[in-house]
LUMVODO-145125 format. One line per field, with one value per residue (C-alpha): chain; residue number from 1; y, x, z. Coordinates in nm, 4 decimals. Each point is the difference from the previous one (the first is absolute). Last residue first. Layout:
! LUMVODO-145125
cadena	A,...;
num	NUM,...;
c2	Y,...;
c1	X,...;
c3	Z,...;
***
This chain:
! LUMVODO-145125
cadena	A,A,A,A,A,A,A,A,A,A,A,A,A,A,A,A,A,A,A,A,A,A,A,A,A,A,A,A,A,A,A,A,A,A,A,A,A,A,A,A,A,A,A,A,A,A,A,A,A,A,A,A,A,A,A,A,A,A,A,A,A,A,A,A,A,A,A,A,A,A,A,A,A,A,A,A,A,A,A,A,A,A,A,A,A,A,A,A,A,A,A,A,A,A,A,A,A,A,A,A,A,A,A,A,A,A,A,A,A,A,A,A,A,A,A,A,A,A,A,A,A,A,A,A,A,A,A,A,A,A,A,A,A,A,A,A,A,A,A,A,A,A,A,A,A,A,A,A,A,A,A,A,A,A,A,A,A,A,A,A,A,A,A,A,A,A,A,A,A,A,A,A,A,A,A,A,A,A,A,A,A,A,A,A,A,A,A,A,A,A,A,A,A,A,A,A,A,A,A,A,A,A,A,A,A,A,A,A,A,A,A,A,A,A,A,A,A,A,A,A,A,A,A,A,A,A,A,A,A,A,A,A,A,A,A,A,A,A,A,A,A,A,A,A,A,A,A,A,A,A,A,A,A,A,A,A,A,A,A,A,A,A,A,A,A,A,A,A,A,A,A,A,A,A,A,A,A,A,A,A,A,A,A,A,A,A,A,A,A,A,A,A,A,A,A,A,A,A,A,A,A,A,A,A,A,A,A,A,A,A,A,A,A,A,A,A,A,A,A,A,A,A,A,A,A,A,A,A,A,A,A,A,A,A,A,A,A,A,A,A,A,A,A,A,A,A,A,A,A,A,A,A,A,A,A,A,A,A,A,A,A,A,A,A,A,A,A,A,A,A,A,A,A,A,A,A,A,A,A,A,A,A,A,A,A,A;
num	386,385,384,383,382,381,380,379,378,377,376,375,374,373,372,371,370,369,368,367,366,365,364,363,362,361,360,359,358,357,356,355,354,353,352,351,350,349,348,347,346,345,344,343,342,341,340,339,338,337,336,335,334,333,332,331,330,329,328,327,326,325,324,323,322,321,320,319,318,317,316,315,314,313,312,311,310,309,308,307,306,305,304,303,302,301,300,299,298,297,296,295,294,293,292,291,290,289,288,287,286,285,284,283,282,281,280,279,278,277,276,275,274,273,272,271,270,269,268,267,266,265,264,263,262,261,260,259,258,257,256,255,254,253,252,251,250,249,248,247,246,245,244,243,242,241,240,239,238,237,236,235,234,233,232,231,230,229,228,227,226,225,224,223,222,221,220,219,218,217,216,215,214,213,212,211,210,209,208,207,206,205,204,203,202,201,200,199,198,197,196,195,194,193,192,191,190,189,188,187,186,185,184,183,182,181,180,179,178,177,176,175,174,173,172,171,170,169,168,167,166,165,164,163,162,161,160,159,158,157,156,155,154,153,152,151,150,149,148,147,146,145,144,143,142,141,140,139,138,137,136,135,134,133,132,131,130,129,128,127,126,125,124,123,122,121,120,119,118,117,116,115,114,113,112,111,110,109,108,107,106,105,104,103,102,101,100,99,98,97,96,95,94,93,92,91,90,89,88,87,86,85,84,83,82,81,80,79,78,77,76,75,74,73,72,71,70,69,68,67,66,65,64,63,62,61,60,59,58,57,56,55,54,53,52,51,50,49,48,47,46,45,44,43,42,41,40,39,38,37,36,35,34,33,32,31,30,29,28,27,26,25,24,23,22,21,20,19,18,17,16,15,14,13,12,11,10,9,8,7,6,5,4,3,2,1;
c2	7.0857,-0.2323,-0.1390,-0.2944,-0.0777,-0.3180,-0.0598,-0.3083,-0.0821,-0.1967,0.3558,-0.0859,-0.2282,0.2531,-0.0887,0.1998,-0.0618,0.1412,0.1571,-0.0717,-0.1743,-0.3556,0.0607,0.1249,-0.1060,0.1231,-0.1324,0.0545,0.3625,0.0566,0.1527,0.2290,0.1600,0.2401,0.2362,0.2784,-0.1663,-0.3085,-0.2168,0.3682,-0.0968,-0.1125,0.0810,0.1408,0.0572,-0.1243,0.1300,-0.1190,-0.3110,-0.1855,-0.3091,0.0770,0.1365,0.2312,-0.0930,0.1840,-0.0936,0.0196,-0.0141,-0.1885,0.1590,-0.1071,0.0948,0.1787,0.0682,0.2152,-0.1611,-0.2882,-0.3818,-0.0958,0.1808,-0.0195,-0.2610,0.1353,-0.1469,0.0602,0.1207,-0.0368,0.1521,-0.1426,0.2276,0.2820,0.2597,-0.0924,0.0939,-0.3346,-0.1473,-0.2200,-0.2674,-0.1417,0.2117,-0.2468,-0.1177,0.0354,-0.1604,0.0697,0.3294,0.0151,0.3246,-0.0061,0.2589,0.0775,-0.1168,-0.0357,-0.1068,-0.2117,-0.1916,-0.0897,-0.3116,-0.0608,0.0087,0.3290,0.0663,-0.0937,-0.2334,-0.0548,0.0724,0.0401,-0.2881,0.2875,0.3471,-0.1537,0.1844,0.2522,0.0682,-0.2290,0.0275,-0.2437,-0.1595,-0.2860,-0.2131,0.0120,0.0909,0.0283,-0.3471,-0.0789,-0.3420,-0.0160,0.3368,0.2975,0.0013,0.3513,0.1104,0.2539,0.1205,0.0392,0.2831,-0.0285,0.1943,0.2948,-0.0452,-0.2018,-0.3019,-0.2415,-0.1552,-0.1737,0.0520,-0.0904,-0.1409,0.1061,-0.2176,0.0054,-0.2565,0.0316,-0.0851,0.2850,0.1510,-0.0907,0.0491,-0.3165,0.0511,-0.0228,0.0587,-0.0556,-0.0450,-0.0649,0.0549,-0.1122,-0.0519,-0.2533,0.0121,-0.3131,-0.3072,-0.3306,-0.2362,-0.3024,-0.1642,-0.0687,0.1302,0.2596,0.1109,0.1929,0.3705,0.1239,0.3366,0.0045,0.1241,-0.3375,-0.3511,0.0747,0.0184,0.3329,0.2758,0.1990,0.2927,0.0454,-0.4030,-0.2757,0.1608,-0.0109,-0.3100,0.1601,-0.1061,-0.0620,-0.3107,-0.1114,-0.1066,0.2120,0.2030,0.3187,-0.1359,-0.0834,0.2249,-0.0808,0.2057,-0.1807,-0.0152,-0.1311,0.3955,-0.1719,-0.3193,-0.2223,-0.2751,-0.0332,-0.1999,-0.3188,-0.0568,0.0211,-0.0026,-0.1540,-0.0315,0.1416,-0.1397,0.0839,0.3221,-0.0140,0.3615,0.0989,-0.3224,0.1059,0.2716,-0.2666,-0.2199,-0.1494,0.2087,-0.0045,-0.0392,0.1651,-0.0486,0.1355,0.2972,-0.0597,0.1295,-0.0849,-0.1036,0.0151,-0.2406,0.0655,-0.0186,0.2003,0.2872,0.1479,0.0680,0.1255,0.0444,-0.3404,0.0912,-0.3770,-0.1065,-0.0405,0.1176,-0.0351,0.1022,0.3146,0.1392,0.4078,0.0620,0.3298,0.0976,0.0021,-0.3212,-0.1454,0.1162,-0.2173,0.0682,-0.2857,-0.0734,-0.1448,-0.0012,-0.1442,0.3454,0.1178,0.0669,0.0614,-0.1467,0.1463,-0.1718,0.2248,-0.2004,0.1607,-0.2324,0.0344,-0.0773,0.2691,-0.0111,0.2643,-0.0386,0.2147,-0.0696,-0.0058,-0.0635,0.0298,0.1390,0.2690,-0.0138,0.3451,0.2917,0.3297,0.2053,0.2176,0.1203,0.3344,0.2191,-0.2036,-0.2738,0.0869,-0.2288,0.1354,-0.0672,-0.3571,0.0936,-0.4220,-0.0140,-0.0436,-0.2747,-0.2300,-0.0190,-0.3215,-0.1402,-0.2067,0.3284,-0.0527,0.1537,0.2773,-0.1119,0.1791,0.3429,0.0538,0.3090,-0.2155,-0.2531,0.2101,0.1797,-0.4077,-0.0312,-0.2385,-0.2322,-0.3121,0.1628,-0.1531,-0.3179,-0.0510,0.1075,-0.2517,-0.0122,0.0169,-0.2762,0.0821,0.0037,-0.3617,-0.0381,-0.0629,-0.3188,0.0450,-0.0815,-0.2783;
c1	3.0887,-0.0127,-0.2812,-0.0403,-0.2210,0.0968,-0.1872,-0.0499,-0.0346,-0.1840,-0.1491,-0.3189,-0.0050,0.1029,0.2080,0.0510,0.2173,0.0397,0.2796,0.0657,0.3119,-0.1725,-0.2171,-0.3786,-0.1939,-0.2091,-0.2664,-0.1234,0.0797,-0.0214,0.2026,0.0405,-0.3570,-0.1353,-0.3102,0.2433,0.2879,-0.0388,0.2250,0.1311,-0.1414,0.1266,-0.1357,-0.3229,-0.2052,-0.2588,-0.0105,-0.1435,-0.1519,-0.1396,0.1847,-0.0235,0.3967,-0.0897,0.0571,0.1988,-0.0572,0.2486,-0.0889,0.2173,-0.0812,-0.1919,-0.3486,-0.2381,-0.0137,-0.3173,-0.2601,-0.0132,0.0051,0.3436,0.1482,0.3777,0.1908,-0.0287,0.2551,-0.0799,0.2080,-0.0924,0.1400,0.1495,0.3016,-0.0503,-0.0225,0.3812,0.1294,0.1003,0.3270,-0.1575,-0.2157,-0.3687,-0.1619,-0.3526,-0.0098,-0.2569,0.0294,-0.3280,-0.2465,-0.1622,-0.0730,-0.3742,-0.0869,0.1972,0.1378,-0.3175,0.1426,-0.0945,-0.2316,-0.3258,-0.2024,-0.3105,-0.4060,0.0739,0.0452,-0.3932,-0.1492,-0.3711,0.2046,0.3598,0.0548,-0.0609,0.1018,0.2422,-0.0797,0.2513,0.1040,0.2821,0.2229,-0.1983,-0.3157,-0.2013,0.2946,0.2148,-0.0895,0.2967,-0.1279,0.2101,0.0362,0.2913,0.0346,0.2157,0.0676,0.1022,-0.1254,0.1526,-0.2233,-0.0300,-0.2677,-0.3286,-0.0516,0.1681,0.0185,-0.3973,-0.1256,0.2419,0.2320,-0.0109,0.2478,0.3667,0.0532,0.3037,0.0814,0.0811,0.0469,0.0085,0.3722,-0.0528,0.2994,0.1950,-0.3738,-0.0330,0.0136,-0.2271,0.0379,-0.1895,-0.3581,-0.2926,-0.3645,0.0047,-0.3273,0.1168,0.3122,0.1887,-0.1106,0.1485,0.2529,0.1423,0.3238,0.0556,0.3268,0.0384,-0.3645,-0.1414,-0.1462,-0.3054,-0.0952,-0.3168,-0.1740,-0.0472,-0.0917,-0.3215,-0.1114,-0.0020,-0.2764,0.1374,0.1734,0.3101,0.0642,0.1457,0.0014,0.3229,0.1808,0.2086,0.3104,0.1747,0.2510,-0.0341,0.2247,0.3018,-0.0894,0.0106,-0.2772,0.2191,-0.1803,-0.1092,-0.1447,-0.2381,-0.0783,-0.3708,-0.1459,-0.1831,0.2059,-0.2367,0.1980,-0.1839,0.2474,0.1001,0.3473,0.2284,0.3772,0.0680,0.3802,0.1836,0.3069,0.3523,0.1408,0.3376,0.1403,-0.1603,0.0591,0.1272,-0.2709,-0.2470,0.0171,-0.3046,-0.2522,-0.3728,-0.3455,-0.3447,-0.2484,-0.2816,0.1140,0.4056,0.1111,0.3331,0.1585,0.4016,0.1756,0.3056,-0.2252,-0.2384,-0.0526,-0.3391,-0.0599,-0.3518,0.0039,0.0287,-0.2205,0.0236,0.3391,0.2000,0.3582,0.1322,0.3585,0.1077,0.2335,0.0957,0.3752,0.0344,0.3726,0.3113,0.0977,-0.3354,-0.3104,-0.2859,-0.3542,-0.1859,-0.2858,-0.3194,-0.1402,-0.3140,-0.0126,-0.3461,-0.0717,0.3613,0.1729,0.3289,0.2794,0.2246,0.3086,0.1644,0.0350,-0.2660,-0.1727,-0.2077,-0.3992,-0.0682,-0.3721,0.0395,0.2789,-0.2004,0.3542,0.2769,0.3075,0.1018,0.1015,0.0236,-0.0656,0.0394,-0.2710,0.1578,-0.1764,0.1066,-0.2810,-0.2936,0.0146,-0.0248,0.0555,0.0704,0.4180,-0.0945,-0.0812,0.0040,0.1693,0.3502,-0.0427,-0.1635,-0.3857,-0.1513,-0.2216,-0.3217,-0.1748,-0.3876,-0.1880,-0.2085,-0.3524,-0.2748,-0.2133,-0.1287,-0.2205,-0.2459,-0.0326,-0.0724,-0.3198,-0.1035,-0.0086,0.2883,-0.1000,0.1855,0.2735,0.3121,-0.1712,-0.0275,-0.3055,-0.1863,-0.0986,-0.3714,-0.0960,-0.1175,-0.3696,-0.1450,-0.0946,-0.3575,-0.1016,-0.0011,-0.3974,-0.0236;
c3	-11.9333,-0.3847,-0.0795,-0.2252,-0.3165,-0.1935,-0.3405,-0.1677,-0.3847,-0.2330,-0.1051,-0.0315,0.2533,0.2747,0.2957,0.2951,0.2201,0.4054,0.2032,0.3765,-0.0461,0.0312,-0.3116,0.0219,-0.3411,-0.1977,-0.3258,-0.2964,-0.1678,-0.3624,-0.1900,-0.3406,0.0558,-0.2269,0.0807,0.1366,0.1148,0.1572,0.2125,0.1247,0.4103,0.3135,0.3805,-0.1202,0.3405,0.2178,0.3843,0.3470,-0.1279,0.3514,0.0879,0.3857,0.0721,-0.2935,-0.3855,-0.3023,-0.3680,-0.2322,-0.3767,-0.2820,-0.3515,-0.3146,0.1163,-0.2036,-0.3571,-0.1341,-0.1970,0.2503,-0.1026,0.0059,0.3244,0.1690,0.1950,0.3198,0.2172,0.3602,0.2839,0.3627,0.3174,0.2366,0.0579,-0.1997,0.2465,0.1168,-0.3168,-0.2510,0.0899,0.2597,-0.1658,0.0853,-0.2697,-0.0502,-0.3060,-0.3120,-0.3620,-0.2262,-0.0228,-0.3353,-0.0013,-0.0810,0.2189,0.3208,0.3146,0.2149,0.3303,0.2831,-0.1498,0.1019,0.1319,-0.1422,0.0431,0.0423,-0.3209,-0.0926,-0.2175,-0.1747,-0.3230,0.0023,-0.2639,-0.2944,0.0594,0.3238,0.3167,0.1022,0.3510,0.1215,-0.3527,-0.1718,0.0901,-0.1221,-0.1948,0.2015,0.3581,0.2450,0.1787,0.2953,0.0618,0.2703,0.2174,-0.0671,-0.3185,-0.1442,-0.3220,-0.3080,-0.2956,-0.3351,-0.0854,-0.1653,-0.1498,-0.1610,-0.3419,-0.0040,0.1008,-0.2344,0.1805,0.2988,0.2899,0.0927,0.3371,0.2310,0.2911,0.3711,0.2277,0.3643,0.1451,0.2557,0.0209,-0.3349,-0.1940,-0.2341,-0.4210,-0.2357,-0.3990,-0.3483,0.2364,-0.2569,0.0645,0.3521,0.1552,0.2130,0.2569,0.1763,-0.2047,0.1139,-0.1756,0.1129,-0.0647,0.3318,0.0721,-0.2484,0.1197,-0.3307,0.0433,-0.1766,-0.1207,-0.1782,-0.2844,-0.1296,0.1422,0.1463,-0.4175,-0.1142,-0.0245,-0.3014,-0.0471,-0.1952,-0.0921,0.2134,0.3229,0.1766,0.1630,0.2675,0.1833,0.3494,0.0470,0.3245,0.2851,0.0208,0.3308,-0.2296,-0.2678,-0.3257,-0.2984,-0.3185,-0.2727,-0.2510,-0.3503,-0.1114,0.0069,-0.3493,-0.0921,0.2192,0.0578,0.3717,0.2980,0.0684,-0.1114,0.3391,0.1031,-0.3863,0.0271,-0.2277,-0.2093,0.1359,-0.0899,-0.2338,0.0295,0.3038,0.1860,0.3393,0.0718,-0.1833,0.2890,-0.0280,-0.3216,0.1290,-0.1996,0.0658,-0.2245,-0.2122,-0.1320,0.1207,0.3246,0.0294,0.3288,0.0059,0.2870,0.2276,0.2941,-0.1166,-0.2729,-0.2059,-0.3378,-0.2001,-0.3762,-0.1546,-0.2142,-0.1214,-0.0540,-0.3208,0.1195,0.3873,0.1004,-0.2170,0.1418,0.0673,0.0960,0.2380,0.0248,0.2542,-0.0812,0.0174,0.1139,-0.0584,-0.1854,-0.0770,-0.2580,-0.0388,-0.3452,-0.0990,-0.2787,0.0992,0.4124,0.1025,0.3565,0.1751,0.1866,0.1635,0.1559,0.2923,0.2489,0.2096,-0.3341,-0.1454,-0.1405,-0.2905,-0.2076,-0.3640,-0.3209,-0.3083,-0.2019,0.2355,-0.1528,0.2139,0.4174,0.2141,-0.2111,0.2829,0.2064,0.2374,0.3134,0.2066,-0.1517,-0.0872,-0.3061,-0.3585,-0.3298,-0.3194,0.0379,-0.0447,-0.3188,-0.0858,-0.4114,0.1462,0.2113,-0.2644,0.0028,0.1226,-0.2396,0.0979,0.1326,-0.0222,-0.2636,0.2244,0.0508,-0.2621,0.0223,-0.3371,0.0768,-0.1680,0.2686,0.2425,-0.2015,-0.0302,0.3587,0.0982,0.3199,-0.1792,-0.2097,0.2429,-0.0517,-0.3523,-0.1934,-0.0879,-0.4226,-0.0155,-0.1531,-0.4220,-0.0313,-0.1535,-0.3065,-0.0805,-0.1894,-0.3760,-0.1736,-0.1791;
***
């Protein structure tokens, strides 16, 4: 009897960060960075590698923070920052004199983005949003969460969020990214959405979003602002990540038909056009990975600074050359139009090898601003001094 034919092998799928690879891509070995889920000891960080303008020091603030990235502080002090990997939340808090670092949530979800209210932490797991009560006066025993809200995608792909409190207090404000590199989602992803605290309902504010790692709401005009990272995998210089301003409700910034404002995607740009969308404000560069971004609402800083924004980028994976790895200032005019883009901190890399990576920033009370880099586990304070 004659053998029946054997089937060809499946074709293994590639995981999502792959999808869109052209096989020449994929040879040049291009993978994501490990993530950090160490935090180097004090005396291993070359903090002394790191370079601000003239006038600004840049000095190791808080150690021992394994994947350490999204910032929120307490009027009262407390820094509370989120990771993606480890589940960790922790606490900084000064005391006698010195910064003490806690750890006050273990075994969460990506609990990346964190937000502050009324004495209460938000977390921002991957699929739901959970709150600590009086956690400022429980730090070394915190009480058990409180699920805030569990509806959302568990989509590991861009599944971590960033959070941020709206300025009147209402809403939390966070995105729910694509689920692979480029696909057309479901209405549920690429989006920002914000969640009524008193209602419990949410609402989408932006579309089109690929993934936002950081927003933030101009002092002045309380718009929000956001940074969205791109898709991989058109070439090394396209497209770039970008930064958008929302000025009306159910803007669509065109994810995953257009990128950057003007370029058509190779494959779901068919039969579009750019124009069909609304643009960004700034193209901030290819493939680096821009994250954290706040708006300089402090004093200490020169006058010319004030309200300006400063983005984390956290550095390219899928580019032949490195790109990225610093914090970048950008300067704005009385309308919200870019006047200036320029390197504000770099030394995270050195040549083709990083040591750091950095995640997010974060204006204290005295004017200066943190930066924290998961790589590290570490924080950074730059000040100015007249």
């Amino acid at each position: 009897m004659a053998q029946a034919p054997t089937a060809p092998p499946a074709s293994a799928i590639p995981p999502t960060w792959a999808q869109g690879r052209t096989p020449e891509q994929a040879a040049l070995n291009l993978v994501p960075h490990p993530p950090g889920m160490t935090a180097l000891p004090a005396s291993d960080i070359p903090t002394d590698k790191l370079k601000v303008p003239a006038g600004f020091k840049v000095e190791l603030w808080a150690t021992g923070m394994p994947n350490a990235r999204s910032m929120v502080q307490t009027p009262k002090g407390t820094l509370f920052v989120g990771t993606r990997f480890p589940g960790n939340v922790y606490a900084v808090v000064e005391k006698d004199g010195k910064r003490e670092v806690k750890t006050i949530a273990k075994g969460l979800h990506r609990p990346n983005g964190v937000a502050f209210k009324d004495g209460s932490l938000y977390v921002a797991e991957l699929s739901r949003i959970i709150r600590y009560d009086n956690i400022e006066a429980n730090l070394d025993n915190p009480p058990a969460p409180v699920v805030v809200f569990d509806a959302l995608p568990k989509d590991e792909p861009h599944g971590w969020k960033f959070m941020k409190l709206s300025p009147d207090g209402d809403y939390l404000y966070f995105q729910i990214g694509t689920p692979a590199n480029i696909t057309v989602q479901p209405v549920t992803h690429a989006v920002i959405v914000r969640l009524n605290l008193k209602t419990n309902i949410m609402e989408t504010v932006a579309h089109g979003v690929r993934n936002s790692v950081g927003m933030d709401f101009h002092p002045v005009t309380k718009e929000l602002w956001f940074t969205n990272n791109a898709r991989d995998w058109v070439n090394d210089d396209l497209p770039n990540d970008t930064l958008h301003r929302v000025t009306r409700k159910g803007m669509n910034f065109g994810y995953p038909f257009c990128h950057q404002g003007d370029l058509l995607d190779i494959d779901f740009g068919k039969g579009r056009s750019c124009d069909e969308f609304d643009k960004p404000v700034l193209k901030i560069g290819p493939h680096v990975a821009a994250l954290g971004m706040r708006f300089y609402t402090g004093k200490q800083f020169p006058a010319e600074y004030t309200h300006n924004i400063f983005i984390a980028e956290h550095g390219s994976w899928n580019r032949t050359k490195k790109t990225g790895f610093d914090v970048v200032r950008v300067a704005l005019d009385a309308k919200g139009n870019v006047t200036k883009k320029e390197v504000f901190v770099s030394g995270w890399i050195q040549g083709d090898d990083f040591w750091g990576r950095p995640a997010d920033v974060h204006v204290m009370k005295d004017g200066s601003m943190l930066v924290s880099d998961d790589v590290a586990g570490a924080i950074f304070r730059i000040s100015h001094s007249k």
